[in-house]
Kinemage of the C-alpha trace (Angstrom):
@kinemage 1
@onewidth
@group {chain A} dominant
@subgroup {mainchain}
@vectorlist {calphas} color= white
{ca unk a 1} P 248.435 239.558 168.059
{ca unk a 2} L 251.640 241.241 167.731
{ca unk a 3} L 251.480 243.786 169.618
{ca unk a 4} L 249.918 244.805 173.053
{ca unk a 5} L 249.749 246.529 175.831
{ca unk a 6} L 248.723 246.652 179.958
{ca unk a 7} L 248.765 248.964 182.284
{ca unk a 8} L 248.398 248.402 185.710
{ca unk a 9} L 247.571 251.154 188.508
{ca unk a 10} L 247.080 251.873 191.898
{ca unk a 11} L 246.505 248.560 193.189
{ca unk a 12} L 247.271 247.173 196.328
{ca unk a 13} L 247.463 244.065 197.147
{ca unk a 14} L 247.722 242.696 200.649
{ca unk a 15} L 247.791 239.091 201.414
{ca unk a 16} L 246.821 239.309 204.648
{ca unk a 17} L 243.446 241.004 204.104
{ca unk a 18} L 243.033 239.188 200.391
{ca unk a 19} L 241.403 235.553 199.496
{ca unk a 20} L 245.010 234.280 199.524
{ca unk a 21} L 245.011 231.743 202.439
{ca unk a 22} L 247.402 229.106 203.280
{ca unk a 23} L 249.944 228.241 200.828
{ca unk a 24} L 248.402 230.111 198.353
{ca unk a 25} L 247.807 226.611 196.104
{ca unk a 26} L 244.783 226.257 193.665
{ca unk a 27} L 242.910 223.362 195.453
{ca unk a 28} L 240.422 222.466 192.121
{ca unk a 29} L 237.565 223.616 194.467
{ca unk a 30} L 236.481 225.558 191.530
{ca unk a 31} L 236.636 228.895 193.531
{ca unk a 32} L 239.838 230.508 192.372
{ca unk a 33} L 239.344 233.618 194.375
{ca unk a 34} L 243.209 235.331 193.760
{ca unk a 35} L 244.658 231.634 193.585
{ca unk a 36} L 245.839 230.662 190.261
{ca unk a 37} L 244.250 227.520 188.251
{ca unk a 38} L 247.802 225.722 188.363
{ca unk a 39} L 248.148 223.102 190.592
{ca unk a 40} L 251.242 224.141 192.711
{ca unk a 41} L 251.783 227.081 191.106
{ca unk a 42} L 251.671 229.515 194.359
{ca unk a 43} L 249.329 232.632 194.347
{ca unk a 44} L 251.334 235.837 192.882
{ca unk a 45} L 250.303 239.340 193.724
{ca unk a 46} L 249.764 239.832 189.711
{ca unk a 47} L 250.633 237.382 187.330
{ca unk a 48} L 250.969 238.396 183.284
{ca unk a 49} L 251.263 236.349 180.264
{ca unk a 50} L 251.583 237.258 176.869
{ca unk a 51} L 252.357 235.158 173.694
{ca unk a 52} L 252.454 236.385 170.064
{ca unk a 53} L 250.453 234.592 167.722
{ca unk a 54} L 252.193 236.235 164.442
{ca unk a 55} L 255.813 236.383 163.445
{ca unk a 56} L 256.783 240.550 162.688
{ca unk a 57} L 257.756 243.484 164.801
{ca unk a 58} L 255.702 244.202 167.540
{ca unk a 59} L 255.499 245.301 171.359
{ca unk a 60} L 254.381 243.846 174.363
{ca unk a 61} L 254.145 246.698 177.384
{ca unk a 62} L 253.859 246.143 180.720
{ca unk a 63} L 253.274 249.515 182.887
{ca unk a 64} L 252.763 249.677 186.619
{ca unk a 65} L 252.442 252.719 188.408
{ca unk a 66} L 251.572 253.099 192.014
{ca unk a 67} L 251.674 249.388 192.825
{ca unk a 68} L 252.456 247.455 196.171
{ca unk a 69} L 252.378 243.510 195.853
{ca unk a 70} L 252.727 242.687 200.048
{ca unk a 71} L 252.869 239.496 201.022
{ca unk a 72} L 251.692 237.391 198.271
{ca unk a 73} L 252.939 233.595 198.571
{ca unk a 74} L 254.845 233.413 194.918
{ca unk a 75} L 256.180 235.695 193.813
{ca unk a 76} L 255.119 239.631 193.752
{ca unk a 77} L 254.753 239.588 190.274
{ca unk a 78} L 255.027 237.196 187.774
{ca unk a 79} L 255.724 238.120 183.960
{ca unk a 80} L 255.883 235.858 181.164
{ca unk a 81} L 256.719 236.916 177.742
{ca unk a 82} L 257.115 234.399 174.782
{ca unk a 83} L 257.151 235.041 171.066
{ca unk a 84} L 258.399 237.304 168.658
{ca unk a 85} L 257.813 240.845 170.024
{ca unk a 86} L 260.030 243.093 172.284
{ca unk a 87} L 259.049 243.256 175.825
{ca unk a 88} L 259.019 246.579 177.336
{ca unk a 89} L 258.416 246.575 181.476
{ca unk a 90} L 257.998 250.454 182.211
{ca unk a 91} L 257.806 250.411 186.508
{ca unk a 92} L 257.179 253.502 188.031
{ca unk a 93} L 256.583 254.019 192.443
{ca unk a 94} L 256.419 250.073 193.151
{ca unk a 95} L 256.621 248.217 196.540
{ca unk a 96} L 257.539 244.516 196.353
{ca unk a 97} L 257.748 243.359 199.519
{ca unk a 98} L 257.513 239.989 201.791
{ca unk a 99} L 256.231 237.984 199.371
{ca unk a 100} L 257.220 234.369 199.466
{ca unk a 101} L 259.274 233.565 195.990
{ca unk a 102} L 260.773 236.799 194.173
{ca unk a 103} L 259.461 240.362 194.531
{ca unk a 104} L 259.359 240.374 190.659
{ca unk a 105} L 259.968 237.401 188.512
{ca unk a 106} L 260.488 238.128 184.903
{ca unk a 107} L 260.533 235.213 181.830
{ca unk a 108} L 261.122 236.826 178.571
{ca unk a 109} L 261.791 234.490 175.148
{ca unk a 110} L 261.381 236.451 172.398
{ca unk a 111} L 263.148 236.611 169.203
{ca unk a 112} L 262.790 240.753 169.960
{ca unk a 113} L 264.275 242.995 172.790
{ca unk a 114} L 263.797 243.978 176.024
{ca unk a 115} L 263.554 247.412 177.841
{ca unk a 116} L 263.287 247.483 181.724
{ca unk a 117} L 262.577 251.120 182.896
{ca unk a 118} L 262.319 250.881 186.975
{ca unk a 119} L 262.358 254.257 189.055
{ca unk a 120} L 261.372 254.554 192.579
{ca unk a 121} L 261.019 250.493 193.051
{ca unk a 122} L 261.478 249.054 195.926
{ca unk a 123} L 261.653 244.952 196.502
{ca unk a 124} L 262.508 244.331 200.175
{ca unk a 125} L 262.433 241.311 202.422
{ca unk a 126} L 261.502 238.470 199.388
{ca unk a 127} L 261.651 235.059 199.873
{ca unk a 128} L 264.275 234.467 196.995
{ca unk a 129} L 265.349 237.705 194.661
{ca unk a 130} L 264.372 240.907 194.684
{ca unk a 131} L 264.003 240.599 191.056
{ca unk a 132} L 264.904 237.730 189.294
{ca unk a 133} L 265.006 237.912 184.975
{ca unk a 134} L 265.353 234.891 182.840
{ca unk a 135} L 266.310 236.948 179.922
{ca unk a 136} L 266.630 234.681 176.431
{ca unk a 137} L 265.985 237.934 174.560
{ca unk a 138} L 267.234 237.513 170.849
{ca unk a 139} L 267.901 241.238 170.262
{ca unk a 140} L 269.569 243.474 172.881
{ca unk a 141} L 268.356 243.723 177.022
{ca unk a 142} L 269.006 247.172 178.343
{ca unk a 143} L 268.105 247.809 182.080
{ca unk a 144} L 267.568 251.052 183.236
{ca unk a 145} L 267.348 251.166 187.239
{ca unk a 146} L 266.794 255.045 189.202
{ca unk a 147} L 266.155 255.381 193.020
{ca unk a 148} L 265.806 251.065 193.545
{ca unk a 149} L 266.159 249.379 196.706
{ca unk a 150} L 266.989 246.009 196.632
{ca unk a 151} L 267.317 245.526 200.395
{ca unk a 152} L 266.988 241.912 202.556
{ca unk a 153} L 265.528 239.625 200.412
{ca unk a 154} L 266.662 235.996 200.694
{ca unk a 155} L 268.325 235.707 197.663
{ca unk a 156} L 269.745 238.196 195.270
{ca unk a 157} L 268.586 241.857 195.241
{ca unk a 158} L 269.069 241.675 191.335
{ca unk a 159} L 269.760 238.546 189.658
{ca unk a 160} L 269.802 238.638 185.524
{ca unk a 161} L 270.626 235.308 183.904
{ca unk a 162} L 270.888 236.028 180.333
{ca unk a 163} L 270.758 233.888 177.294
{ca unk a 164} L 273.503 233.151 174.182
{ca unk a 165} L 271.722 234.478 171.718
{ca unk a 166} L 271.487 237.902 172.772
{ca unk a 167} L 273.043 241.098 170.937
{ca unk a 168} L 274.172 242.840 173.292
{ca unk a 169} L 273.247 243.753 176.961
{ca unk a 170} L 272.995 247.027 179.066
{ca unk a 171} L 273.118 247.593 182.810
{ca unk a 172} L 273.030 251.076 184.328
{ca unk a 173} L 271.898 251.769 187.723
{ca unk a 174} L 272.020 255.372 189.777
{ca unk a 175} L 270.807 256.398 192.869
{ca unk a 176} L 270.693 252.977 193.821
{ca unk a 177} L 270.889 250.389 196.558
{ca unk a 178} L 271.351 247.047 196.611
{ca unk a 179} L 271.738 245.731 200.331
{ca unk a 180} L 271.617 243.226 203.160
{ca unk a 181} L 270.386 240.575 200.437
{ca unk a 182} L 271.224 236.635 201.657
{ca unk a 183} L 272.861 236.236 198.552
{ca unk a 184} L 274.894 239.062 195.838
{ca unk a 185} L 273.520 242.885 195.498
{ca unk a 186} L 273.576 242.178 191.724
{ca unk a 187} L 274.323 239.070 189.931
{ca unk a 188} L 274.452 239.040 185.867
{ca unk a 189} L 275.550 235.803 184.366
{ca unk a 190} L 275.731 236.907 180.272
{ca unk a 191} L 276.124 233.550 178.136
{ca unk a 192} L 275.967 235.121 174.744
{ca unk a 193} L 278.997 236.234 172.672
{ca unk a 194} L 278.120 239.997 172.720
{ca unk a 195} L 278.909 243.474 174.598
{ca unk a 196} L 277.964 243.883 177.938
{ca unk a 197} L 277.838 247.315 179.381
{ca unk a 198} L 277.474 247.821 183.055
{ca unk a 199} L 277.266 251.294 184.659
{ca unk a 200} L 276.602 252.261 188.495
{ca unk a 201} L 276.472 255.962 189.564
{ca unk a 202} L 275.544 256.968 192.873
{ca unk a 203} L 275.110 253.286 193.994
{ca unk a 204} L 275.427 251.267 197.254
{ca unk a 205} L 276.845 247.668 197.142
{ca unk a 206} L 276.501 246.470 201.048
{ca unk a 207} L 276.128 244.272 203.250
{ca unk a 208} L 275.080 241.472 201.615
{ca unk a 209} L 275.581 237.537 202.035
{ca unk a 210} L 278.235 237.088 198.706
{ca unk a 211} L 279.663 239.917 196.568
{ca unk a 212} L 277.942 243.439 196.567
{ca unk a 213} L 278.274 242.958 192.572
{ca unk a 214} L 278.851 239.591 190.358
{ca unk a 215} L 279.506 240.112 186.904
{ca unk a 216} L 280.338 237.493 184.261
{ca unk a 217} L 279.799 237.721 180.785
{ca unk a 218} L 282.572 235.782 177.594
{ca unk a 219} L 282.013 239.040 175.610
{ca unk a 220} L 283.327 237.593 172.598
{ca unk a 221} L 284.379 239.937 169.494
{ca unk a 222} L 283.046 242.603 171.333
{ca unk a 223} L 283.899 245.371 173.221
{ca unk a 224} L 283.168 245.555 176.809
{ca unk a 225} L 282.445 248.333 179.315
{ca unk a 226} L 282.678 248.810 182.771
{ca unk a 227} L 281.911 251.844 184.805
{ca unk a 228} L 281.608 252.420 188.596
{ca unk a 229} L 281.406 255.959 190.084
{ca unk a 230} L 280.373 257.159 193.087
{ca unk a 231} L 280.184 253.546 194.384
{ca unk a 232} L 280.320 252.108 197.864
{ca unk a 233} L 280.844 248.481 198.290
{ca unk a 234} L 281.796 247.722 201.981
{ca unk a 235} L 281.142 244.988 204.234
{ca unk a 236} L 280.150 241.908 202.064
{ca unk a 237} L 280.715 238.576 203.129
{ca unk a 238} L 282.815 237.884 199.976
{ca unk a 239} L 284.125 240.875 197.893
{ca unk a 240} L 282.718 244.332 197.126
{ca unk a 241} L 283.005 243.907 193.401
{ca unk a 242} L 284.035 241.491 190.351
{ca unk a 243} L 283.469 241.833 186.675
{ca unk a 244} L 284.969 239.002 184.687
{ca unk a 245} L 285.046 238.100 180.919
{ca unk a 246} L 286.348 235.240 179.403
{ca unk a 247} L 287.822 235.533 175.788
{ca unk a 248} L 289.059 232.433 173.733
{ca unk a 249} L 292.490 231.746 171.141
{ca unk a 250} L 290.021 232.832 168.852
{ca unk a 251} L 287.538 235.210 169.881
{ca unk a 252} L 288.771 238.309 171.752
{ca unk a 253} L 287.521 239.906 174.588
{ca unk a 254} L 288.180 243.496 175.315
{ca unk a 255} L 286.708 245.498 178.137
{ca unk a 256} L 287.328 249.266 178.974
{ca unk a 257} L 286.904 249.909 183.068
{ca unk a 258} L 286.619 253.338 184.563
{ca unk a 259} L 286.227 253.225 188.473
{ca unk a 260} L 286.163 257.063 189.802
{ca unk a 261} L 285.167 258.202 193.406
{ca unk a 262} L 284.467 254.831 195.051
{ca unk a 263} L 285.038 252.868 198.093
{ca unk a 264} L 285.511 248.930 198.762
{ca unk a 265} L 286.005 248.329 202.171
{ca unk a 266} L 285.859 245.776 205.249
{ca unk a 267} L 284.911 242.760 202.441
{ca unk a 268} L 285.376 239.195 203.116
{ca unk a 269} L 286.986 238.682 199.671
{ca unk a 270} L 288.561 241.233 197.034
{ca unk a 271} L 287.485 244.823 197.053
{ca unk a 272} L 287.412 245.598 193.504
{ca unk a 273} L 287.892 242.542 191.085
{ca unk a 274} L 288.117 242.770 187.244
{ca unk a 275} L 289.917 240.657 185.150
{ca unk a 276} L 289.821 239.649 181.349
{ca unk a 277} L 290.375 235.738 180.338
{ca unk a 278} L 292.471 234.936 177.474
{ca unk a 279} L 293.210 236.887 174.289
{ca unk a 280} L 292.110 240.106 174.487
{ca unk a 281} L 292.644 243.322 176.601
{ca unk a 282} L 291.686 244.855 179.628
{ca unk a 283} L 292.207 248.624 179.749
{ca unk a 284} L 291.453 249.479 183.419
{ca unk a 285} L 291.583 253.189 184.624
{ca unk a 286} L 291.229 253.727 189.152
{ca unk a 287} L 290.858 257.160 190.503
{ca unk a 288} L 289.660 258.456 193.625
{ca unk a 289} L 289.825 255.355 195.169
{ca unk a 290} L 289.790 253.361 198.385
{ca unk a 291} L 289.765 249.977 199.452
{ca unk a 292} L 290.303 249.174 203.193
{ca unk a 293} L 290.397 245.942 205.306
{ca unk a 294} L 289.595 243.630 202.613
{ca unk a 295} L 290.429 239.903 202.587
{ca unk a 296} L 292.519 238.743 199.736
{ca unk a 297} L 293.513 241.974 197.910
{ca unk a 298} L 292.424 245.484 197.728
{ca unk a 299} L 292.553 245.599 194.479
{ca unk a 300} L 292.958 243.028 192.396
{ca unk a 301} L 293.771 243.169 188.091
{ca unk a 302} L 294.154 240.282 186.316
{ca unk a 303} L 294.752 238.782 182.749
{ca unk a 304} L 295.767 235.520 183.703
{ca unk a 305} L 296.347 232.893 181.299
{ca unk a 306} L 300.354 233.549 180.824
{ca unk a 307} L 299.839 231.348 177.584
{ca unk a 308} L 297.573 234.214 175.713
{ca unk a 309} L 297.607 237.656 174.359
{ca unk a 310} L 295.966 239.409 176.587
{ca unk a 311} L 297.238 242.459 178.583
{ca unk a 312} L 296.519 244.891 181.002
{ca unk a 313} L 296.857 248.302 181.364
{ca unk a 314} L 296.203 250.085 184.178
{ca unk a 315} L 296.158 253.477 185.612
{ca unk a 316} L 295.810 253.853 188.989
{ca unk a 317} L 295.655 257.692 190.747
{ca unk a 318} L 294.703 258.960 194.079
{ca unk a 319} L 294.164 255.208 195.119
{ca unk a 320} L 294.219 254.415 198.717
{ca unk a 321} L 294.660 250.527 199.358
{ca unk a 322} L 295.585 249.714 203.470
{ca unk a 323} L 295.005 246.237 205.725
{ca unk a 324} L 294.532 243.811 203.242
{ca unk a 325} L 294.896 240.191 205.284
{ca unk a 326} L 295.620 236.693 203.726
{ca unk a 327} L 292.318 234.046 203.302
{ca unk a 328} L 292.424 230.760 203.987
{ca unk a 329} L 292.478 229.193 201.293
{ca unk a 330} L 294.560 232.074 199.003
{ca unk a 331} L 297.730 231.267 196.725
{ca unk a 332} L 301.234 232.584 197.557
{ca unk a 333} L 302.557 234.717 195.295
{ca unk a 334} L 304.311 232.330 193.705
{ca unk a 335} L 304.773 233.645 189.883
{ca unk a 336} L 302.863 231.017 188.099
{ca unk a 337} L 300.939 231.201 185.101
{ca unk a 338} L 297.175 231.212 185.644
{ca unk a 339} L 297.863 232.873 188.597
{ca unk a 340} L 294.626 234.613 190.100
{ca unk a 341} L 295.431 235.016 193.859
{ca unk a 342} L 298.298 236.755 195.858
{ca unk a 343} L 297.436 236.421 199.172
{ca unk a 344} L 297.053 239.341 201.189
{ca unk a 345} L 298.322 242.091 198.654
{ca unk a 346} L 296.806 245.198 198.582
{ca unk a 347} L 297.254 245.553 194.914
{ca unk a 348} L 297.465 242.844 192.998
{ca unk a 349} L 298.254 242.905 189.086
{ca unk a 350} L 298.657 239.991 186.737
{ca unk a 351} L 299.322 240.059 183.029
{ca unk a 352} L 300.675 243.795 182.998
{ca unk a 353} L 301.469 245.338 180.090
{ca unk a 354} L 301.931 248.631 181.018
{ca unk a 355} L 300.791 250.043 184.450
{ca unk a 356} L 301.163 253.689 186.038
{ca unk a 357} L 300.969 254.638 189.546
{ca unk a 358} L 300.520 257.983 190.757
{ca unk a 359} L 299.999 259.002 194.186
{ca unk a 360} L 299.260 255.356 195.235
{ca unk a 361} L 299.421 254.877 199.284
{ca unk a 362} L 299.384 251.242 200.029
{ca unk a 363} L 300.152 250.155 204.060
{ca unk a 364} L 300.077 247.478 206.381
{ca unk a 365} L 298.836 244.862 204.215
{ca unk a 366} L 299.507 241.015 205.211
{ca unk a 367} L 302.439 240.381 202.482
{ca unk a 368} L 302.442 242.416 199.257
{ca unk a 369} L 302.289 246.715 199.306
{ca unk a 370} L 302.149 246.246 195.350
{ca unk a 371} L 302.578 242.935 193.778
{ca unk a 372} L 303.037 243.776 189.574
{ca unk a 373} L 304.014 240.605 186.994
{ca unk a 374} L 304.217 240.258 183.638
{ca unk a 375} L 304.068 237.511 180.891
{ca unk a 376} L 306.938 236.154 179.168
{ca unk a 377} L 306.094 237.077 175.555
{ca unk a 378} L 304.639 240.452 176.162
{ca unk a 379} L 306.135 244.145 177.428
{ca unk a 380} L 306.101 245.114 181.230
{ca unk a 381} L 306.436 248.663 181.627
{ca unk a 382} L 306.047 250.343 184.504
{ca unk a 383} L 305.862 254.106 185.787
{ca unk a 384} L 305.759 255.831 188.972
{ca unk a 385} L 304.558 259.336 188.396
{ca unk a 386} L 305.192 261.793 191.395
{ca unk a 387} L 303.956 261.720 193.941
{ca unk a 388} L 304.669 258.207 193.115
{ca unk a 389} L 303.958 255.323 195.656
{ca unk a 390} L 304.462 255.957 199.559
{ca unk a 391} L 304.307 251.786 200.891
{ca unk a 392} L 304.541 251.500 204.600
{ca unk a 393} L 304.250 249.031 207.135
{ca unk a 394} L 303.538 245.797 204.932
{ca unk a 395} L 304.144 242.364 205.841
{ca unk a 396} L 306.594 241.758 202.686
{ca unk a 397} L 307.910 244.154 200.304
{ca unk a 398} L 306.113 247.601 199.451
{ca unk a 399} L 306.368 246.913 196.082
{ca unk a 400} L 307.283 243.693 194.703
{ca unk a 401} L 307.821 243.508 190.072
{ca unk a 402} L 308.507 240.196 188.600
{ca unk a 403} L 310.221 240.552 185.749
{ca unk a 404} L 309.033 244.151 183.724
{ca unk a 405} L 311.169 245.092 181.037
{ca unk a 406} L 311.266 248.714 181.650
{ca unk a 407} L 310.951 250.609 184.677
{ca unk a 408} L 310.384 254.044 185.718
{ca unk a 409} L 311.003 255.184 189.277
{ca unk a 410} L 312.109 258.560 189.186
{ca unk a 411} L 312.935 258.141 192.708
{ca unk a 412} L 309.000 258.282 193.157
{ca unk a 413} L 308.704 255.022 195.337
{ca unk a 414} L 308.557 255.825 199.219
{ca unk a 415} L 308.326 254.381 202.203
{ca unk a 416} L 309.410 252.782 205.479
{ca unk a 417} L 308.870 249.577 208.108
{ca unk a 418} L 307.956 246.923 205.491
{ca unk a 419} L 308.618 243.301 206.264
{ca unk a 420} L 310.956 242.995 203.079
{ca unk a 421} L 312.151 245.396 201.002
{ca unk a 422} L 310.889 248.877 200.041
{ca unk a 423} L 311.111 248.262 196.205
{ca unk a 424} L 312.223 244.642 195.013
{ca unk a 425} L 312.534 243.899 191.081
{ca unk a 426} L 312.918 240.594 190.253
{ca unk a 427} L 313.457 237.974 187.247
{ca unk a 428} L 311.587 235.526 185.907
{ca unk a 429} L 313.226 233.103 188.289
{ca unk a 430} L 312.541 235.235 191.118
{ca unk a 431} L 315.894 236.250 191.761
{ca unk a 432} L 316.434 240.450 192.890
{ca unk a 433} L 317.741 242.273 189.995
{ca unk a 434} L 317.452 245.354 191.707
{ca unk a 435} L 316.115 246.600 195.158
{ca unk a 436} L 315.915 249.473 197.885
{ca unk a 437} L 315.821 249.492 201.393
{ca unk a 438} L 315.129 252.712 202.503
């Protein structure tokens, strides 16, 4: 058919007190009991699989409400979806929990869309993901996530690997958690030329094995959007945050970012990461925000390829960036092109076309208070809007420009016991065009 629908409710199933024994294997015995007839195929808490048999519009549903899966030896639940209908998974109060592969598993390869509604889920202490989605939609994927805990599973508490032929794809998560996974809080990988959109409101990033959130997507000839508010990622073995998109000579990436109200702190990488590849723009506006003790830099903006278009803009206000300290493996500061690392900066920006800094405090970071450069064919411009920049107590200077074309101070720059210079401007061959010491 084209079109159908299952829902599932108040069922609990316990692997300890069901049929499931062993390794959960069918065994050919003939007597399934909740095994599966695949050889090797471990036992999953509730497995679905739904094929159309018709080309046309149509809906496959999958509802669950009031449903714990604990303990099963695949995965929680396993959904397969194949054909030419949109797939619409509508969770509602759901417990995945110690089950041996993912708490949910999700397959969907359909020439239609899919809808994920999940609200008071939680998938804790899996053997791999939380939820994993192998997501070769051919229309758009929007995911809608309220009140879900992703907490201690092996592998990733979210992990979305989506396919090229997708239209366009939607992430938006609130009152949210994603922490003390083995691996990232939430990875997306995005291959298809197309818009992703990626909000988090009220969300916790934490504690987890890799970055609280890994975003990559090309978005090609599309417009991109990023927005983070009310988010706390701290304590991550690598960095709180990253959101990257790669555009081409010929296809342009642009992404919009909004971060409001948000911490990124005590990270073993970056604590807020976003940066646009190639031609294309990256429009990036930081208020409200805090990023403490992070490896690598605070905050780090980039458009890197000094050979392309691209530019950034940024707006940074009421940012607090303090203790950055230099990896191990990180790049000096050294002004070349492709450059995606300055070790131990608190802010980092690369690519800038135009940047404004207002009531920025950045201290005691390893080298760099504020590390800003430009490209050679495009426009630098700078502005330091009072209360400008106070930069104290850094290993190098506060605030370190390479090369902008036009610069606005206003005498709003501040600052004292840096290991350079308060406020050092130089060329394109690094030599100081202008500086304080004050």
């Amino acid at each position: 058919t084209s079109s159908a629908s299952l829902t599932v409710r108040d069922i609990h199933f316990d692997a300890s007190s069901s049929a499931c024994g062993g390794d959960g294997e069918y065994d050919g015995d003939g007597e399934v009991g909740c095994d599966e007839p695949v050889v090797g195929d471990p036992c999953s808490g509730l497995r679905v699989r739904a094929t159309t048999t018709s080309a046309g519009a149509g809906e496959y549903a999958l509802t669950l409400r009031n449903v714990l899966v604990d303990g099963a030896p695949g995965h929680g639940v396993d959904v397969v979806v194949n054909g030419d209908a949109d797939a619409l998974l509508d969770w509602r109060d759901v417990v995945l929990s110690r089950n041996g592969e993912h708490g949910a598993s999700v397959s969907v390869q359909t020439s239609g869309e899919l809808t994920a509604s999940l609200k008071y889920v939680v998938m804790s202490g899996n053997g791999d993901n939380g939820l994993f989605v192998d997501d070769r939609a051919g229309g758009s994927s929007t995911y809608t996530f309220d009140h879900v805990l992703a907490d201690a599973n092996a592998g990733d508490g979210v992990g979305i690997s989506a396919g090229s032929k997708m239209s366009a794809l939607t992430f938006e998560t609130s009152e949210s958690s994603y922490i003390n996974n083995d691996g990232y809080g939430i990875d997306i990988v995005f291959g298809a030329n197309a818009a992703l959109t990626f909000v988090a409101v009220d969300t916790v990033l934490s504690h987890n094995d890799e970055w609280g959130a890994n975003v990559y997507a090309p978005g090609h000839n599309a417009q991109n959007t990023v927005v983070l508010e009310r988010v706390h990622a701290k304590h991550n073995g690598d960095g709180g945050a990253q959101f990257r998109f790669d555009g081409t000579t010929s296809q342009v990436a642009d992404v919009d970012a909004l971060v409001r109200h948000s911490t990124f702190n005590d990270n073993g990488d970056a604590g807020l990461l976003l940066w646009q590849v190639e031609d294309g723009s990256l429009v990036a506006q930081i208020t409200d925000v805090e990023a403490v003790n992070n490896v690598g830099n605070g905050i780090r903006l980039l458009e890197p390829d000094d050979g392309s278009s691209g530019t950034l803009t940024a707006t940074l206000c009421d940012v607090r960036v303090s203790g950055t300290r230099a990896s191990a493996d990180g790049r000096d500061c050294d002004g070349s092109a492709m450059q995606l690392d300055c070790d131990g900066a608190n802010i980092f920006l690369f690519g800038t076309r135009s940047a404004v800094f207002k009531n920025v405090t950045t201290t005691d970071a390893e080298s760099y208070g504020i590390f800003s450069q430009g490209k050679a064919a495009v426009q630098h411009e700078l502005t330091f809007t009072a209360p400008g920049v106070v930069a104290s107590g850094n290993g190098d200077d506060g605030v370190h420009l390479v090369a902008p074309v036009t610069t606005h101070f206003a005498q709003n720059v501040r600052g004292s016991g840096n290991g350079g210079l308060l406020l050092n401007v130089v060329d394109g061959t690094g030599a100081s065009v202008y500086a304080e010491d004050r």
